[in-house]
C-alpha positions as CSV (number, residue, x, y, z in Angstrom):
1,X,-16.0,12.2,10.3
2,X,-18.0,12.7,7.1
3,X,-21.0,11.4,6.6
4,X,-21.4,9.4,3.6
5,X,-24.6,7.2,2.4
6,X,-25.0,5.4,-0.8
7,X,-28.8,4.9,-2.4
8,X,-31.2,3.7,-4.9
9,X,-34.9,4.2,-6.2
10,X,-37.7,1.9,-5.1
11,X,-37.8,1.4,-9.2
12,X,-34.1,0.7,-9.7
13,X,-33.9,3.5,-12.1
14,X,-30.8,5.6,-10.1
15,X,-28.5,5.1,-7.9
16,X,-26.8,8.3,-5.7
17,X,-24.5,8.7,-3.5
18,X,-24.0,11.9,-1.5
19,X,-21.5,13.5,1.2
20,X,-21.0,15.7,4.3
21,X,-17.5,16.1,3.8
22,X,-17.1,19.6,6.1
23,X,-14.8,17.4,8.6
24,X,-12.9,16.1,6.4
25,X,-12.3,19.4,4.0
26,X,-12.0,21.0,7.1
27,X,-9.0,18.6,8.3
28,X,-7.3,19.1,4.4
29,X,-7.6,23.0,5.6
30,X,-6.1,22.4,8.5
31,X,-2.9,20.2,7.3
32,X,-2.2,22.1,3.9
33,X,-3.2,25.8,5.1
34,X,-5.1,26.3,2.5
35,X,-5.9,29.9,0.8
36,X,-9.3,30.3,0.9
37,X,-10.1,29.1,-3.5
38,X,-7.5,26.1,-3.0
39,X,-9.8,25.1,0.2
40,X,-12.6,25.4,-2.0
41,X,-11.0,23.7,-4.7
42,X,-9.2,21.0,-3.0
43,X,-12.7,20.1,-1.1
44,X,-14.2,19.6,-4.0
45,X,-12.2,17.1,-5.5
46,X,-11.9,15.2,-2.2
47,X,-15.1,15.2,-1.6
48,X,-15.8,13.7,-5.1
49,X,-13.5,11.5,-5.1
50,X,-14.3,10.2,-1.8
51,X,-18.3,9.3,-3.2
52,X,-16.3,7.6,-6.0
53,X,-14.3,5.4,-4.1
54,X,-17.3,4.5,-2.2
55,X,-18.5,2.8,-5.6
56,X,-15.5,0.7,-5.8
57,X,-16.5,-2.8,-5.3
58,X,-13.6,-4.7,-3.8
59,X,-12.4,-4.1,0.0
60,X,-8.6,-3.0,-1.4
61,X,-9.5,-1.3,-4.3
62,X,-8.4,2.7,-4.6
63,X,-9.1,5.7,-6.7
64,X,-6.6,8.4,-7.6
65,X,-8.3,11.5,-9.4
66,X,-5.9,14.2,-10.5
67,X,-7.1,17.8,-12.0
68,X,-4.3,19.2,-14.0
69,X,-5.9,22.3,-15.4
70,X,-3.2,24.4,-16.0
71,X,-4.0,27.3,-13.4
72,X,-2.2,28.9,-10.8
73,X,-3.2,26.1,-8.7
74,X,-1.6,23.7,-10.5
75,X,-2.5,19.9,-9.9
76,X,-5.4,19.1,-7.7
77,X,-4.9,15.3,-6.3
78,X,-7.1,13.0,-4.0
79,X,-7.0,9.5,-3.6
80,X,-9.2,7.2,-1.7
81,X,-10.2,3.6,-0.9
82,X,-13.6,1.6,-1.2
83,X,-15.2,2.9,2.3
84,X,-14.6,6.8,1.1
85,X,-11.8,7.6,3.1
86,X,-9.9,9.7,1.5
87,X,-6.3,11.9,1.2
88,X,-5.3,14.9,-0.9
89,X,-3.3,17.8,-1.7
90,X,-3.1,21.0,-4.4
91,X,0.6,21.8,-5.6
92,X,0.1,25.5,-4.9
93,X,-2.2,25.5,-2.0
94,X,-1.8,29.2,-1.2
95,X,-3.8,31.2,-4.3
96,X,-5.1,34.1,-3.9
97,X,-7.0,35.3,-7.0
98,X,-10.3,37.8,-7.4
99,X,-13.7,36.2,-6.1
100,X,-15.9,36.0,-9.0
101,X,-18.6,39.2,-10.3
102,X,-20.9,36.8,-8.0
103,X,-18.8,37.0,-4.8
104,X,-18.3,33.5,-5.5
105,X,-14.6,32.0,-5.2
106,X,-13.4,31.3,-8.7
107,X,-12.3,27.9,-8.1
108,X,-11.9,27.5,-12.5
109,X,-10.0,30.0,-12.5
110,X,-7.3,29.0,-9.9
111,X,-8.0,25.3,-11.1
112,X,-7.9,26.4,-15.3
113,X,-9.9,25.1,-18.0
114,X,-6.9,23.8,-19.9
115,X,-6.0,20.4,-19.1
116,X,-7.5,17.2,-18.3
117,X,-8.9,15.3,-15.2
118,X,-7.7,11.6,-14.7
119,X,-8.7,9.0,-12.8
120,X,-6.6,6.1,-12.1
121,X,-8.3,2.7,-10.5
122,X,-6.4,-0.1,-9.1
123,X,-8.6,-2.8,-8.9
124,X,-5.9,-5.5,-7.9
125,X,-5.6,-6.7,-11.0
126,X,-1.7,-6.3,-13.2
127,X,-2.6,-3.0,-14.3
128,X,-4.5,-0.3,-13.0
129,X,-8.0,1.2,-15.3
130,X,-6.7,4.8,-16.5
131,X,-9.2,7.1,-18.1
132,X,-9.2,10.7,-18.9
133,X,-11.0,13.5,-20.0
134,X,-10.3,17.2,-21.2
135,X,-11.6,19.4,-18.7
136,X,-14.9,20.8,-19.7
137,X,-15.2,23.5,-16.9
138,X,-12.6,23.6,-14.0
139,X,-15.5,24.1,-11.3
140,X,-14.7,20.0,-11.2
141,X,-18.4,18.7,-10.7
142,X,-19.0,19.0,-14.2
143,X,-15.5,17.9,-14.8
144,X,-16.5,14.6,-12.8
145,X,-19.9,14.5,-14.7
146,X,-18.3,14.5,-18.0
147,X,-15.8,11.8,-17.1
148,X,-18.5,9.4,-16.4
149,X,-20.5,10.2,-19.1
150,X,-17.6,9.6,-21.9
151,X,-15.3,7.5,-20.2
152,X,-17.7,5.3,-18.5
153,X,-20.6,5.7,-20.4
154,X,-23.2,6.4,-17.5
155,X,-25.5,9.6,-17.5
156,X,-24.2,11.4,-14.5
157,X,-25.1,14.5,-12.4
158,X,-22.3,15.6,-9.9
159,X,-22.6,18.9,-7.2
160,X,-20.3,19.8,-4.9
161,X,-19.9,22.7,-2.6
162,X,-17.1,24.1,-0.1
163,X,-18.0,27.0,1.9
164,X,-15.4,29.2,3.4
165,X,-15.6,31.4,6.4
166,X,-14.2,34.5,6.8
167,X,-11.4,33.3,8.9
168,X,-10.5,30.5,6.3
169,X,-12.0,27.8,8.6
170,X,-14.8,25.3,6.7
171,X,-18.3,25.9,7.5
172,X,-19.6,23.4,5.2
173,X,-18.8,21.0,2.7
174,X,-20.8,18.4,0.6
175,X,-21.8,16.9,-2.7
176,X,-24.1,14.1,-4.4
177,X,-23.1,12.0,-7.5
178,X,-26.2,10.8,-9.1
179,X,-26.3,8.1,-12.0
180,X,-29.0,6.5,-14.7
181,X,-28.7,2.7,-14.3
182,X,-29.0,1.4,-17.8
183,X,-33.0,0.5,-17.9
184,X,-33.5,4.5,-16.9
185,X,-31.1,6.3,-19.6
186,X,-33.7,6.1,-22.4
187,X,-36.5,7.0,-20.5
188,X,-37.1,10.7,-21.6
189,X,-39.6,11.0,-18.5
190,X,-37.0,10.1,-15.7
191,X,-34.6,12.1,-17.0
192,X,-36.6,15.3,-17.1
193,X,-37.7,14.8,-13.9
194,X,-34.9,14.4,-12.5
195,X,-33.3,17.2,-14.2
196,X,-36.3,19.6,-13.1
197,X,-35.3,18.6,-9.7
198,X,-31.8,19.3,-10.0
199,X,-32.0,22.6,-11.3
200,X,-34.7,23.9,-9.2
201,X,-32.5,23.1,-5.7
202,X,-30.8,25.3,-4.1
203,X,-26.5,24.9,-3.8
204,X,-25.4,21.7,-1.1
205,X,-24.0,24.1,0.7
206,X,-26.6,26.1,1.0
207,X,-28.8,23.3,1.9
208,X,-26.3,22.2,4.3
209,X,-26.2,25.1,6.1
210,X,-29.4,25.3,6.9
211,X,-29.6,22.3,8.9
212,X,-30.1,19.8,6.2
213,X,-29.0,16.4,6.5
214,X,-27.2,15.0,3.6
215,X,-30.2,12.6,3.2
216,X,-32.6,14.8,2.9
217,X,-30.3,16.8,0.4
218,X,-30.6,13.4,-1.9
219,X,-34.6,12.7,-1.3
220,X,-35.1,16.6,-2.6
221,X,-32.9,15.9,-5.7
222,X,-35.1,13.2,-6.1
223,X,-38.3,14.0,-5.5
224,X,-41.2,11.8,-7.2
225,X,-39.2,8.7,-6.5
226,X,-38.9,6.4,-3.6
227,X,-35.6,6.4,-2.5
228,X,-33.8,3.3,-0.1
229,X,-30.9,3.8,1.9
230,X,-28.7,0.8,1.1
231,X,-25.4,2.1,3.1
232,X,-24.4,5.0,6.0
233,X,-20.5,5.3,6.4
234,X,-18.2,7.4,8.6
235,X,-15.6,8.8,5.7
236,X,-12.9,10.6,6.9
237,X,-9.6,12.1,6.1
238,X,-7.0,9.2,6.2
239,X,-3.7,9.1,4.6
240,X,-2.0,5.6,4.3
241,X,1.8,6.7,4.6
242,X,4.0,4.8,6.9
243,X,7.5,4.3,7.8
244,X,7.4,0.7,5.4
245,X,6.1,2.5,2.8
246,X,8.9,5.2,2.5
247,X,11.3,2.0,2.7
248,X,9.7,0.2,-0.3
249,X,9.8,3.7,-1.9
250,X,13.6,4.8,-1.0
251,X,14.6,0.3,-2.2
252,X,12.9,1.1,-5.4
253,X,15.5,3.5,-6.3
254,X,18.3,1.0,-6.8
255,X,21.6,0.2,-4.4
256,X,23.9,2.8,-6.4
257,X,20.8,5.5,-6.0
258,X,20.5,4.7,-2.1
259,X,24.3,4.3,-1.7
260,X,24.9,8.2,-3.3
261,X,22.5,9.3,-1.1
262,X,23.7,8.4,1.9
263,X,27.5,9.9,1.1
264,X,25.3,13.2,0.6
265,X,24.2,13.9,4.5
266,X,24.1,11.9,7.7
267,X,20.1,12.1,7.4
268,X,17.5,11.9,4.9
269,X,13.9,14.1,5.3
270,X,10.9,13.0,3.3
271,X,7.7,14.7,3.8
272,X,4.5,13.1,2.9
273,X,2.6,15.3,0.9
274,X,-0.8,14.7,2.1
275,X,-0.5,14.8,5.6
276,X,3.0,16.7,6.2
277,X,4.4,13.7,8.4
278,X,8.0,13.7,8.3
279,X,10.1,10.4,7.9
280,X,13.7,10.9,8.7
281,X,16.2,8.1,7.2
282,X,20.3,8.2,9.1
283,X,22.7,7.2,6.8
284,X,23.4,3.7,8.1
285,X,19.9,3.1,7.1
286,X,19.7,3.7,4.1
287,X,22.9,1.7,3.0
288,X,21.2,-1.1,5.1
289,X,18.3,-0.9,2.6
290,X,21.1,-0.8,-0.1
291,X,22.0,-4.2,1.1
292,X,18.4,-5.6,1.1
């Protein structure tokens, strides 16, 4: 399980919450046989999108954030709920492009810089909060940063890391989202320091790999301020599909829909896409949803 902790400043200034998702990127590895960029790029967005669920407020909430970028990746999708468990999956999960003049794994460039990263909230109300963004860099922390900024409105630093051994296995995985409460986004003096802070650190990963905690990872990116540890969680990789679900899905389609389908073959395979779990349907069940 990952390790995920939510925080704030003695001075109620910032809030931050930060993540050791290596587990749970290292379980996405493991069911989508990922190429060593899609890993990278896949654990990224889960692992942000798992901190941002973790801000939801109600118990059933969930967040879907989808990175369309138009790369050889294609679409990037994770969805979570309000404790930071969270699911995911990359269209084309087996890329294979150059590392980067760095040695680094060019996660834009199997991502792209072309599209536009959504995020889709259902909040239980009639209709879910949608907001969007064009996609400022394709390395998807700054895409995440820039999200909050314009579409929320809150000054917002994002890192996060995925490294990759040889073997294509995780060695580590993390990341912090860090946010200006509104008494704290005009003070010129916060802001620096904190961005002194920031740039000055070394990668998560890096820090993770040294033996770091993910606490300590946030009381370095803030250093000068006291920081409180409001909440610890387990996070973990969870997908929600179910033999129900698939039902409700496969009604939704409409008798005449269900009815044709069944004349096609005696069975029906549907594969969840974020955890490879295979429902089959015989014919007689699926005219006895046709019925219902």
């Amino acid at each position: 399980m990952g390790k995920l902790i939510r925080c704030i400043t003695s001075d109620g200034l910032i809030m931050a919450t930060a993540l050791d998702s290596t587990d749970i990127v290292s379980k996405a590895e493991k069911l989508h046989q990922t190429s060593a960029v899609c890993t990278a790029a896949l654990g990224r967005l889960l692992t942000a999108t798992s901190m941002m669920g973790d801000m939801l407020k109600g118990k059933d909430n969930t967040i879907t954030v989808k990175i369309d970028g138009k790369g050889p990746s294609s679409s990037v999708i994770a969805v979570s709920d309000s404790c930071g468990n969270v699911r995911g999956y990359i269209v084309n999960p087996r890329v294979e492009i150059p590392l980067k003049p760095n040695g680094k794994l060019d996660v834009c460039g199997a991502v792209g810089t072309e599209g536009t990263l959504y995020v889709i909230k259902d909040l239980g109300l009639k209709e879910p909060y949608n907001g969007f963004v064009p996609i400022s860099s394709g390395e998807i922390a700054e895409d995440i940063a820039a999200y909050y900024a314009i579409s929320e409105q809150i000054p917002t630093v994002c890192a996060l890391g995925v490294l990759v051994n040889p073997d294509l296995s995780v060695r580590k995985s993390g990341g912090y989202i860090i946010q200006l409460l509104p008494s704290a986004e005009n003070d010129d003096t916060i802001i620096t320091r904190l961005e002194n802070n920031i740039r000055k650190m070394k990668s998560v990963t890096e820090l993770l790999d040294s033996g770091m905690d993910i606490e300590d990872i946030v009381r370095i990116a803030l250093e000068g301020f006291e920081v409180e540890v409001l909440d610890t969680y387990n996070a973990e990789y969870k997908c929600s599909c179910s033999t129900e679900r698939y039902e409700k899905a496969l009604k939704s389609l409409g008798k005449e829909e269900l009815v044709n389908l069944a004349e096609e073959s005696d069975e029906t395979k549907l594969v969840c896409q974020f955890c490879n779990k295979k429902y089959v349907f015989t014919k007689s069940e699926l005219l006895s949803l046709a019925e219902e």
